[in-house]
Backbone bond lengths (Angstrom), bond angles and torsions (degrees), N, CA, C in turn:
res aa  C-N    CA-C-N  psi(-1)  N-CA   C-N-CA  omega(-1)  CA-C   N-CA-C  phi
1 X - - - 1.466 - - 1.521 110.88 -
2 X 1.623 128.89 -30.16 1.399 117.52 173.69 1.168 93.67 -82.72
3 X 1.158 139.32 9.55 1.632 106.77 170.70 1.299 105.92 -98.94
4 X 1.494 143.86 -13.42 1.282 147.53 128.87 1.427 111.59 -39.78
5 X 0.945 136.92 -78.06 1.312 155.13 -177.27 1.993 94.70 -26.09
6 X 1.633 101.09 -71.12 1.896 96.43 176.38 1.355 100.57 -63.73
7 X 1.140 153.32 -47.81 1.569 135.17 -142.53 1.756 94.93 -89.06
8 X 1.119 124.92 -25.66 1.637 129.34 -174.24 1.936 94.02 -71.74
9 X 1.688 118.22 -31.97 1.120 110.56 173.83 0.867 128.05 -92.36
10 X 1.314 117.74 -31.28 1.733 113.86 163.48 1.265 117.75 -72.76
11 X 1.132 115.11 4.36 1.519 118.74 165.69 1.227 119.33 -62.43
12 X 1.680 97.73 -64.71 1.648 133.05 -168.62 2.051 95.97 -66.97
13 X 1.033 125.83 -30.96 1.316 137.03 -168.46 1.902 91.80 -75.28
14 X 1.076 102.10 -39.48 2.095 100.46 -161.17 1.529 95.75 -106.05
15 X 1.176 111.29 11.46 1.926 104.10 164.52 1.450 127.00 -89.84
16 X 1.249 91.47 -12.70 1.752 120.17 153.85 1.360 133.56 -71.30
17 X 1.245 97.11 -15.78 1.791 99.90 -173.31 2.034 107.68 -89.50
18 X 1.030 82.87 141.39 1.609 101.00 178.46 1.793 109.16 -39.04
19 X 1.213 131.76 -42.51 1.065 131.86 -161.50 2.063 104.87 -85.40
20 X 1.947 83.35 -38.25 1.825 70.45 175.62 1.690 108.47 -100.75
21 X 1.101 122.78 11.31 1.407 112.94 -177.66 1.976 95.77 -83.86
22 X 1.341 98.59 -36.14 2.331 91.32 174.13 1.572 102.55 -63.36
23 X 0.917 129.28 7.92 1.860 128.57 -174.21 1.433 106.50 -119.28
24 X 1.788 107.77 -29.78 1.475 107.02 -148.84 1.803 119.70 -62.86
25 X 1.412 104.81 -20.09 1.418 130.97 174.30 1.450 149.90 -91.55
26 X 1.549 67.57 -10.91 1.771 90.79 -155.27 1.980 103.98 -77.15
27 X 1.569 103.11 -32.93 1.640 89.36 170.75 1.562 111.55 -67.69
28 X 0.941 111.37 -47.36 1.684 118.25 -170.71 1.764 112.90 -56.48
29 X 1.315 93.62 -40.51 1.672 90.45 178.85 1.874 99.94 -69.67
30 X 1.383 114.74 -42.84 1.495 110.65 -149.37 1.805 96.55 -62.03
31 X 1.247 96.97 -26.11 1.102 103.45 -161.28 1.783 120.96 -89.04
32 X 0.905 91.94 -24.36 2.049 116.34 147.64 1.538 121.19 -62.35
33 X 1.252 103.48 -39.87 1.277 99.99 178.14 1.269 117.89 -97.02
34 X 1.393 137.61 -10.09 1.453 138.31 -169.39 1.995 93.44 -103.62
35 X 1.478 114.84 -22.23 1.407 98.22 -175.15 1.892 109.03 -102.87
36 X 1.564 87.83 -3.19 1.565 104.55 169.06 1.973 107.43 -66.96
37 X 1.436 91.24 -70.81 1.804 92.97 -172.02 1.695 97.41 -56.62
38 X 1.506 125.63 -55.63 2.033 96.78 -177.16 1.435 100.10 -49.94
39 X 1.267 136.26 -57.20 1.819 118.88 -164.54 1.513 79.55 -35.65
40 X 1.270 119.76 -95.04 1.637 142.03 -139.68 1.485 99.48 -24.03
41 X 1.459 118.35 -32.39 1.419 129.06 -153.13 1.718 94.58 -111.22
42 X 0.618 130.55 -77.71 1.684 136.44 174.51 1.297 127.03 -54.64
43 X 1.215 122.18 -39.98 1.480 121.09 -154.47 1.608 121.78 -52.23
44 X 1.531 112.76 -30.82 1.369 139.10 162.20 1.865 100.32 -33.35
45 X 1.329 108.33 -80.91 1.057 148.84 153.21 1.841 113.18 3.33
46 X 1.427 88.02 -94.93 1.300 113.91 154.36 1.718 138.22 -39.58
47 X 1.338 89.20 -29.99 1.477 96.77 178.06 1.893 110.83 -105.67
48 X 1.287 110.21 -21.69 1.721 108.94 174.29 1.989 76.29 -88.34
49 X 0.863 156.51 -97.18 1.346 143.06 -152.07 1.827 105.44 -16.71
50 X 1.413 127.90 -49.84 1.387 111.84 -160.69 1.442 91.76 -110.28
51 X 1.330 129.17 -5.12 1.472 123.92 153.50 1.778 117.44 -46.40
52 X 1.763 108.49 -50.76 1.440 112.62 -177.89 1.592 99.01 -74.33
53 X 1.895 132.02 -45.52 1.224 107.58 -179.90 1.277 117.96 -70.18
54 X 0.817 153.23 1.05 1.538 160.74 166.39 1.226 116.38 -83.42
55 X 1.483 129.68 -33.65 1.613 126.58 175.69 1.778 117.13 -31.64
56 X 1.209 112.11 -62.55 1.393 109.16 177.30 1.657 107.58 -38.12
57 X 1.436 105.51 -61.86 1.703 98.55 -178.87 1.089 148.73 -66.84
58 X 2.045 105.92 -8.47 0.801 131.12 158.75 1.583 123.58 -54.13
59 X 1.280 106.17 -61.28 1.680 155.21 154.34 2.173 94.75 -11.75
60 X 1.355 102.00 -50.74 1.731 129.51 -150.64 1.823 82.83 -72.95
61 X 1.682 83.66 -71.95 1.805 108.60 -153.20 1.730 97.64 -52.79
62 X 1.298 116.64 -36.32 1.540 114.40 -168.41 1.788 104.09 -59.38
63 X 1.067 100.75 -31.46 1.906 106.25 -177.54 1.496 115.95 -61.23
64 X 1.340 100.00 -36.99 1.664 97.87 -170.70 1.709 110.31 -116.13
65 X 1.285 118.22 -125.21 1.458 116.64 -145.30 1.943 84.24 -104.27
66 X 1.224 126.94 1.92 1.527 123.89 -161.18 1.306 95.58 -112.43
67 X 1.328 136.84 26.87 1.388 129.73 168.72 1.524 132.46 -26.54
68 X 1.745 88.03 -61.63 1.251 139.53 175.65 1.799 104.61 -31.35
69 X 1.582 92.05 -45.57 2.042 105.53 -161.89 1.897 91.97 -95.43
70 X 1.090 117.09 -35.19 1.602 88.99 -173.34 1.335 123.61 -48.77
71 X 1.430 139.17 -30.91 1.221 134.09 -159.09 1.036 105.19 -78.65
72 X 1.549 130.62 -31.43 1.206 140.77 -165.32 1.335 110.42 -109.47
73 X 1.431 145.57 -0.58 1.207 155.58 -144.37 2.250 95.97 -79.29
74 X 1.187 103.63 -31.75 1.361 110.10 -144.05 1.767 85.57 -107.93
75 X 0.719 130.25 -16.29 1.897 138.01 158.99 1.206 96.85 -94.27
76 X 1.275 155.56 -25.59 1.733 126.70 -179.53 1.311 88.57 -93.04
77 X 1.563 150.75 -17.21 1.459 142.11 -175.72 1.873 113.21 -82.30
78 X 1.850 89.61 -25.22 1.530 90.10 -173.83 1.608 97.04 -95.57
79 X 1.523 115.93 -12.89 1.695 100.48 168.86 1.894 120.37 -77.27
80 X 1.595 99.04 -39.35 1.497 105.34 165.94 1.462 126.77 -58.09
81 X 1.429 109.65 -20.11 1.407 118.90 168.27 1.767 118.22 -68.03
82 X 1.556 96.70 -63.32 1.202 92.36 -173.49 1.336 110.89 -87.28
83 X 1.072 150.25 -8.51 1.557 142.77 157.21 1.623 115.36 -42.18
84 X 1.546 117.75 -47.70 1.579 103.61 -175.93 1.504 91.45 -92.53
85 X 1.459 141.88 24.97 1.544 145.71 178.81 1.868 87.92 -89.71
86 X 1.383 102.64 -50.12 1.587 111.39 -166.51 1.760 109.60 -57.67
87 X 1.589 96.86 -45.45 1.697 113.80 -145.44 1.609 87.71 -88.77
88 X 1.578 117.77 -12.63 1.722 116.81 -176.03 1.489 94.00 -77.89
89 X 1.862 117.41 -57.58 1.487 127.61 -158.51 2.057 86.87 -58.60
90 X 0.982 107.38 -44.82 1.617 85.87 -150.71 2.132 91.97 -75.01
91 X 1.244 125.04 -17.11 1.220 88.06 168.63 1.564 116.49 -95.47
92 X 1.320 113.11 -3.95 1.727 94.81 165.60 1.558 105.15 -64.62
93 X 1.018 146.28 -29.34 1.247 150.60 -142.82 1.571 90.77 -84.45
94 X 1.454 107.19 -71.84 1.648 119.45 174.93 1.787 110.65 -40.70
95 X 1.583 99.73 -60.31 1.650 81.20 176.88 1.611 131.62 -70.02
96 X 1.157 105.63 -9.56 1.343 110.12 -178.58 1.471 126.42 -110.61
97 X 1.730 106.27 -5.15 0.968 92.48 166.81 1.972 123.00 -130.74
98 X 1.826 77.56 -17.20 1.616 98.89 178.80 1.656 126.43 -78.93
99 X 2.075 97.27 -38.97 1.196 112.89 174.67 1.699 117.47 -59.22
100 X 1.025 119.55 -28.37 1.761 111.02 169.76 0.873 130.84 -86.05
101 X 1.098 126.65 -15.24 1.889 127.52 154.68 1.318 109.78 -76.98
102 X 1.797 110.67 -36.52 1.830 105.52 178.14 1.739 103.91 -46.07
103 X 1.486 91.48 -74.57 1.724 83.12 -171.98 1.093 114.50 -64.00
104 X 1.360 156.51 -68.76 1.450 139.73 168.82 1.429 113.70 8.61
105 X 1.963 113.66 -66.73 1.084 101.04 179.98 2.330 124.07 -83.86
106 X 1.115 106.62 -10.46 1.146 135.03 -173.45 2.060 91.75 -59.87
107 X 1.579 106.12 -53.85 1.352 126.68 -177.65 1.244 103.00 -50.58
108 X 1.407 89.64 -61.48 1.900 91.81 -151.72 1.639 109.30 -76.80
109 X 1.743 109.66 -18.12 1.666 111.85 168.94 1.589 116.04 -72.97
110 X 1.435 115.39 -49.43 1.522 134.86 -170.87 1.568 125.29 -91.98
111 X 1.329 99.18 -50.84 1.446 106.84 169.73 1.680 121.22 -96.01
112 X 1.156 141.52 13.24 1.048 140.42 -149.64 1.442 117.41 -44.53
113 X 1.466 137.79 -11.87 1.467 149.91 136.54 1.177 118.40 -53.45
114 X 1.448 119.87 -61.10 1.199 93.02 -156.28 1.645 140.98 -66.74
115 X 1.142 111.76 137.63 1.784 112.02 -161.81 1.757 106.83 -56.24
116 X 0.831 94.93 152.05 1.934 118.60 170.76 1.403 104.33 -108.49
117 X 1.418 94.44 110.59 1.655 113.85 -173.53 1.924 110.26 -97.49
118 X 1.479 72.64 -37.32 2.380 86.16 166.16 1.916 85.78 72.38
119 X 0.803 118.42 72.05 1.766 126.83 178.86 1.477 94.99 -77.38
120 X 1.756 121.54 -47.39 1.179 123.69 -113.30 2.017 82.18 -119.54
121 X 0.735 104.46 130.27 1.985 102.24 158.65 1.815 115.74 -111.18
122 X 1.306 97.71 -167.19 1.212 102.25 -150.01 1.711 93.01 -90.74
123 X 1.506 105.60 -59.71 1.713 122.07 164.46 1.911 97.16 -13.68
124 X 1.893 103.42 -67.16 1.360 107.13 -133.64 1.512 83.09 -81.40
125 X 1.600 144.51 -8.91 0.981 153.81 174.28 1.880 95.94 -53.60
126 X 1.889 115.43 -81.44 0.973 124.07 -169.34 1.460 110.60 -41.68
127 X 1.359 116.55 -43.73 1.123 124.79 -177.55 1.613 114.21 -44.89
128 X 1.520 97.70 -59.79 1.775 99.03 -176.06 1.854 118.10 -54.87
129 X 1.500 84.03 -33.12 1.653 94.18 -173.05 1.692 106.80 -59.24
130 X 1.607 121.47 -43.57 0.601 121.70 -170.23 1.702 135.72 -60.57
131 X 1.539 90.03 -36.43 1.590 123.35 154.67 0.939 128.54 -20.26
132 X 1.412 77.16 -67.01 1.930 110.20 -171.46 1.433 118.81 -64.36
133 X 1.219 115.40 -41.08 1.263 128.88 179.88 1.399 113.40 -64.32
134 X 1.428 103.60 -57.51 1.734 125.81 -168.26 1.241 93.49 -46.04
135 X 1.352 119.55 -42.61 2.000 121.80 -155.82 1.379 98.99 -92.69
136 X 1.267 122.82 -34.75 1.725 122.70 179.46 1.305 98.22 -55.09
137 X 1.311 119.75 -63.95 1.649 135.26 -148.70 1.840 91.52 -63.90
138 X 1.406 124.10 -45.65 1.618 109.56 176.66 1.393 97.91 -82.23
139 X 1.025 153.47 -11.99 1.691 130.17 146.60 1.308 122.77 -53.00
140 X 0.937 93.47 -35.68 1.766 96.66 -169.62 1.240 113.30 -82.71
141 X 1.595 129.41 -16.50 1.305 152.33 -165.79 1.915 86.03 -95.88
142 X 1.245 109.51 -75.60 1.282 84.02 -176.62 1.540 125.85 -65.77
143 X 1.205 132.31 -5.56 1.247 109.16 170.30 1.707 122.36 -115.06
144 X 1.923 89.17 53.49 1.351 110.27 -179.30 1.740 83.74 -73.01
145 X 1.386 122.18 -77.46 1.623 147.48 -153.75 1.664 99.98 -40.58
146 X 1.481 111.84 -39.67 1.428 107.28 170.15 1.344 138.72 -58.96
147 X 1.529 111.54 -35.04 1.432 141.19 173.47 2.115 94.55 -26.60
148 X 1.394 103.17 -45.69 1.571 101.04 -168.23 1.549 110.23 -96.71
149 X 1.545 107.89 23.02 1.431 101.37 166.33 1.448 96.21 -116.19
150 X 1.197 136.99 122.17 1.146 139.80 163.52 1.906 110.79 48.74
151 X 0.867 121.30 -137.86 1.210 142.82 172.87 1.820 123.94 -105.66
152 X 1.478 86.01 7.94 2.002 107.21 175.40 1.442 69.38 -68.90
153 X 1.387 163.95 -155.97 1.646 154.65 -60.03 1.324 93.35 -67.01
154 X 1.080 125.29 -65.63 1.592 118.62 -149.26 1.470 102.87 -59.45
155 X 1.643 120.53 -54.14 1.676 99.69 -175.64 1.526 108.65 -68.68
156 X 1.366 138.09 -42.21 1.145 114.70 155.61 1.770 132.30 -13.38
157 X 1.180 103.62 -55.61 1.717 133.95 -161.02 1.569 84.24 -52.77
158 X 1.787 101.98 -66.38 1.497 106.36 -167.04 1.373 131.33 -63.40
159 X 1.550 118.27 -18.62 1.238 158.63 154.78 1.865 91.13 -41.75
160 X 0.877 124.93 -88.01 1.135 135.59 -172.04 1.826 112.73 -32.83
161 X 1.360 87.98 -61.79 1.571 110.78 -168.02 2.019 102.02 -69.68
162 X 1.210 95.85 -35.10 2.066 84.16 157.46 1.287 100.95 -60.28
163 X 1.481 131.66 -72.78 1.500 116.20 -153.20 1.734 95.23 -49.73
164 X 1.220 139.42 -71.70 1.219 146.27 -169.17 1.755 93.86 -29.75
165 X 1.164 135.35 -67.50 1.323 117.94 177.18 1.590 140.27 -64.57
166 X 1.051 104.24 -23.13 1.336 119.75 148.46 1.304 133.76 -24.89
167 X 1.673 94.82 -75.97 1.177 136.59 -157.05 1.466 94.33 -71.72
168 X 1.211 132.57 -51.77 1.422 163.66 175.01 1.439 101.81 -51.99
169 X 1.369 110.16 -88.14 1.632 126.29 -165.68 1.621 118.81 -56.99
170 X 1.247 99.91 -27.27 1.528 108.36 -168.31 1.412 122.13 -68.05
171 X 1.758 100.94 -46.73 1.272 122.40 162.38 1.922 140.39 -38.19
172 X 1.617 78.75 -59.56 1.403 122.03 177.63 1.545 111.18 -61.13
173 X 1.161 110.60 -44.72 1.254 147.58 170.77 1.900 117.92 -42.94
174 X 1.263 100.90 -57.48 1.516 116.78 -162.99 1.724 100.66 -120.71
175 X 1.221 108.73 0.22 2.088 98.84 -162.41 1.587 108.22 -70.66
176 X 1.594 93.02 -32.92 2.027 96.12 170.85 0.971 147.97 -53.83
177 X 1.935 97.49 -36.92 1.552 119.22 -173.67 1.529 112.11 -127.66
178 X 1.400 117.70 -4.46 1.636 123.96 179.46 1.468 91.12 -86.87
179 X 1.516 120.46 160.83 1.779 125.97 135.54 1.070 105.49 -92.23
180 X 1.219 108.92 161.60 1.446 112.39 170.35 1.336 147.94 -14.05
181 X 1.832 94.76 -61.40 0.974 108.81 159.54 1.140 147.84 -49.38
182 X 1.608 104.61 -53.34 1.535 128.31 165.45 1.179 109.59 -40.47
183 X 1.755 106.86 -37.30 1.645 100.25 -172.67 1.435 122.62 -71.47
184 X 1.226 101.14 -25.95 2.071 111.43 -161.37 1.660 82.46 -86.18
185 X 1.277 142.33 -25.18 1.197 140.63 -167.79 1.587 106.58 -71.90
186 X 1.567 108.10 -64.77 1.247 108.85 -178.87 1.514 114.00 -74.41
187 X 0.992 125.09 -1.05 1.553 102.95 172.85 1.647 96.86 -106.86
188 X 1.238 130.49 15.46 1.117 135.82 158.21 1.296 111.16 -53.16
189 X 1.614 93.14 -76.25 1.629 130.72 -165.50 1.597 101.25 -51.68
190 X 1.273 118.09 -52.94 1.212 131.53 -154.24 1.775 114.17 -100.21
191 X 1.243 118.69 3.17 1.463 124.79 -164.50 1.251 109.27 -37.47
192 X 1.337 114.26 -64.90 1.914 132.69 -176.20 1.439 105.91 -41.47
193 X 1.183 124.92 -43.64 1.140 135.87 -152.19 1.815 123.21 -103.32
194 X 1.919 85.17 -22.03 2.171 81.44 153.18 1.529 95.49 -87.91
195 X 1.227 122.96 -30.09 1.394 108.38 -161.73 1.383 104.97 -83.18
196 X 1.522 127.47 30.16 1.493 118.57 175.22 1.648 85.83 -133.98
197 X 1.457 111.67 -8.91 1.695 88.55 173.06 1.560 84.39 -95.64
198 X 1.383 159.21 -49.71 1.273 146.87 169.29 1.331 134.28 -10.49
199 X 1.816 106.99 -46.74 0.836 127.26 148.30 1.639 135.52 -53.82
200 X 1.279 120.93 -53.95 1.616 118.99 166.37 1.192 102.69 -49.69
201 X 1.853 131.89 -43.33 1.187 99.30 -148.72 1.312 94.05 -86.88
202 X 1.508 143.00 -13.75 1.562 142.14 -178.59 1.044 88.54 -55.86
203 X 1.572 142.84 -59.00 1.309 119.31 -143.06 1.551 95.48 -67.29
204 X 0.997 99.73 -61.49 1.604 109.66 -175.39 1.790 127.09 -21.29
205 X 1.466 93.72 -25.86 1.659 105.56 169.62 1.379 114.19 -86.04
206 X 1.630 114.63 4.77 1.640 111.07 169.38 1.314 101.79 -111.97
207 X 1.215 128.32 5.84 1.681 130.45 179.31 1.790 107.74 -84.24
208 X 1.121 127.47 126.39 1.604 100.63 170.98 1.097 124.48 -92.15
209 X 1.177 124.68 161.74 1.861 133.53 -177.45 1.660 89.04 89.03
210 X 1.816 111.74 -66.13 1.861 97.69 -178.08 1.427 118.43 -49.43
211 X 1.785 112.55 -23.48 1.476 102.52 -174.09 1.526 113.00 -69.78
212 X 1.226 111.10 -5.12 1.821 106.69 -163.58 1.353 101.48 -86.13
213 X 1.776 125.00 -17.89 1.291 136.03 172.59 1.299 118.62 -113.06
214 X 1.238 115.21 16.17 1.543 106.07 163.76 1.546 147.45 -83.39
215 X 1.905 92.07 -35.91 1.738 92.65 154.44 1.889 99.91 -40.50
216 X 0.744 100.57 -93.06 2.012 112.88 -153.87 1.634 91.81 -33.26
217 X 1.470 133.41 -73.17 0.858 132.11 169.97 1.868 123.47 1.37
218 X 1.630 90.21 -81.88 1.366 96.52 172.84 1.519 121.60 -60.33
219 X 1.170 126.81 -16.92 0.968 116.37 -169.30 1.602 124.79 -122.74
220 X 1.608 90.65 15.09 1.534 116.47 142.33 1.704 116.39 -81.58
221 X 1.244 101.95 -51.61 1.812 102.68 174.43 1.499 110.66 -50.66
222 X 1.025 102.64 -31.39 2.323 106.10 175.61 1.224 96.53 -70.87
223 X 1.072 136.94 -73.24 1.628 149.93 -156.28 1.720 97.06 -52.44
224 X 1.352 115.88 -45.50 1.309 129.99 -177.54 1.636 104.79 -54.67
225 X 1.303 106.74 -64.36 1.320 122.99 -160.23 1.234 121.00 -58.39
226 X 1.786 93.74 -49.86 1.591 104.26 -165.34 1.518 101.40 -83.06
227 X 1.407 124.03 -23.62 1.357 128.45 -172.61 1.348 99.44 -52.62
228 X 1.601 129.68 -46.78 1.160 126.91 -122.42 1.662 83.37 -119.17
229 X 1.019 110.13 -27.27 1.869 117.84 172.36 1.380 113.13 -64.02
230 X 1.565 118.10 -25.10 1.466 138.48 163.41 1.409 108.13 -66.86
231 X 1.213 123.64 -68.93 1.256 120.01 -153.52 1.330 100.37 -80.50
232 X 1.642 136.94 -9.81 1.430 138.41 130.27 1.441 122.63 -9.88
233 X 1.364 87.84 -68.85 1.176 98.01 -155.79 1.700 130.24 -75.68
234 X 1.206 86.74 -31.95 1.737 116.64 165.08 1.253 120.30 -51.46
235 X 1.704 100.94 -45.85 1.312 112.14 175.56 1.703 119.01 -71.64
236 X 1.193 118.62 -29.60 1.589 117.01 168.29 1.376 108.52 -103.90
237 X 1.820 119.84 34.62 1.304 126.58 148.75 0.857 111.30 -101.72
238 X 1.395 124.03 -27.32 1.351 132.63 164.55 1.334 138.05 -59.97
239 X 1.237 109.74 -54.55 1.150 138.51 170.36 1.498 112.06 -43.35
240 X 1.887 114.63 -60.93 1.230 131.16 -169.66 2.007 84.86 -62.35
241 X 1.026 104.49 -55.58 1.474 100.79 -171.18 1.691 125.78 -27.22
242 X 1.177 89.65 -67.06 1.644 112.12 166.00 1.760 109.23 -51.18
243 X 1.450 107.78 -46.92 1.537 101.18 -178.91 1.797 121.34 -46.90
244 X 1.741 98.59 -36.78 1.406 123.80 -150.45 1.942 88.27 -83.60
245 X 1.780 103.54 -33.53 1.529 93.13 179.27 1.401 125.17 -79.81
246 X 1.647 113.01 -12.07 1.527 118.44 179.60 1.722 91.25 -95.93
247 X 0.561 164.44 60.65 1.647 177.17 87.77 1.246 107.31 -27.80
């Protein structure tokens, strides 16, 4: 937990700096504005589309105690839709476009040793993203139906949106300076522990004003973490190394 605990602060410490504050926005806005103009353009559209798939349930809810929800059933499905549409675009945006200058510069301020092994390519990059997404998007699908039991959708929701950063950040995170190996190792070692910084930063996308900095945010706390879980580790590869030669 302090090793979460420092990387969540040296996070919060370098969101201030001149180099990441020109980045710090830039997924969140792009991503406001590209799901802004389709509403502007679709939403009409969009909303008689899940008006007709929704009729049957409409049809259901009018019988019993949910009257209240049919009229609206087909606008709270097209807001739950496009909200994690928004919160997905702005972290592909961050990992793909923010995360390689983060660490680049994260390296060359904090780590200035540690070696670049290049584990990670660009292919095996798309690949993970792709993953990642595919498996979020049927989480998130099923815990559309929950949304109307209490607040069971939303922690679900956020549940989801850690693995999505994780899954995302971790990669992105280590592909420059891990090998391969190193990589499947440390996210071995360390599973609980992206998925509890994954977690802060999900919540953080239901906070407002924090959500406009949380892609970058979080994915300074990865860069932080895993960097430093690397240069760990090296060091008691090392170490053991030398032990094995005075033997």
């Amino acid at each position: 937990m302090n090793e979460i605990s420092v990387a969540l602060w040296l996070a919060a410490k370098r969101l201030f700096h001149p180099k990441i504050i020109m980045i710090l926005f830039l997924p969140v806005l792009f991503a406001l504005v590209f799901w802004g103009v389709l509403g502007w353009l679709f939403w009409a559209d969009w909303l008689a589309g899940l008006n007709e798939w929704t009729r049957p349930a409409d049809l259901l809810l009018q019988q019993y105690a949910f009257a209240w929800l049919a009229g609206t059933l087909a606008l709270i499905l097209l807001v739950l839709i496009l909200a994690p549409l928004a919160v997905v675009t702005a972290l592909l945006i961050a990992a793909a476009i923010a995360m390689p200058m983060m660490v680049d510069f994260v390296a060359r301020t904090d780590f200035p040793d540690l070696e670049r092994r290049s584990g990670g390519t660009a292919l095996a990059g798309l690949w993970n993203a792709l993953v990642a997404i595919s498996i979020f998007a049927v989480l998130w699908l099923l815990t559309l139906p929950l949304w109307l039991v209490g607040g069971l959708g939303a922690v679900l929701s956020v549940l989801a949106l850690a693995y999505l950063n994780q899954r995302l950040f971790r990669y992105d995170a280590l592909s420059a300076h891990a090998s391969r190996a190193e990589y499947e190792l440390l996210v071995r070692q360390s599973r609980g522990s992206l998925y509890g910084i994954g977690l802060i930063g999900a919540t953080l996308y239901l906070v407002p004003i924090a959500n406009l900095v949380a892609p970058v945010y979080t994915g300074l706390a990865y860069i932080y973490f895993t960097l430093a879980r690397l240069r760990d580790l090296r060091r008691y590869s090392w170490g053991n190394e030398n032990d094995n030669e005075n033997v």
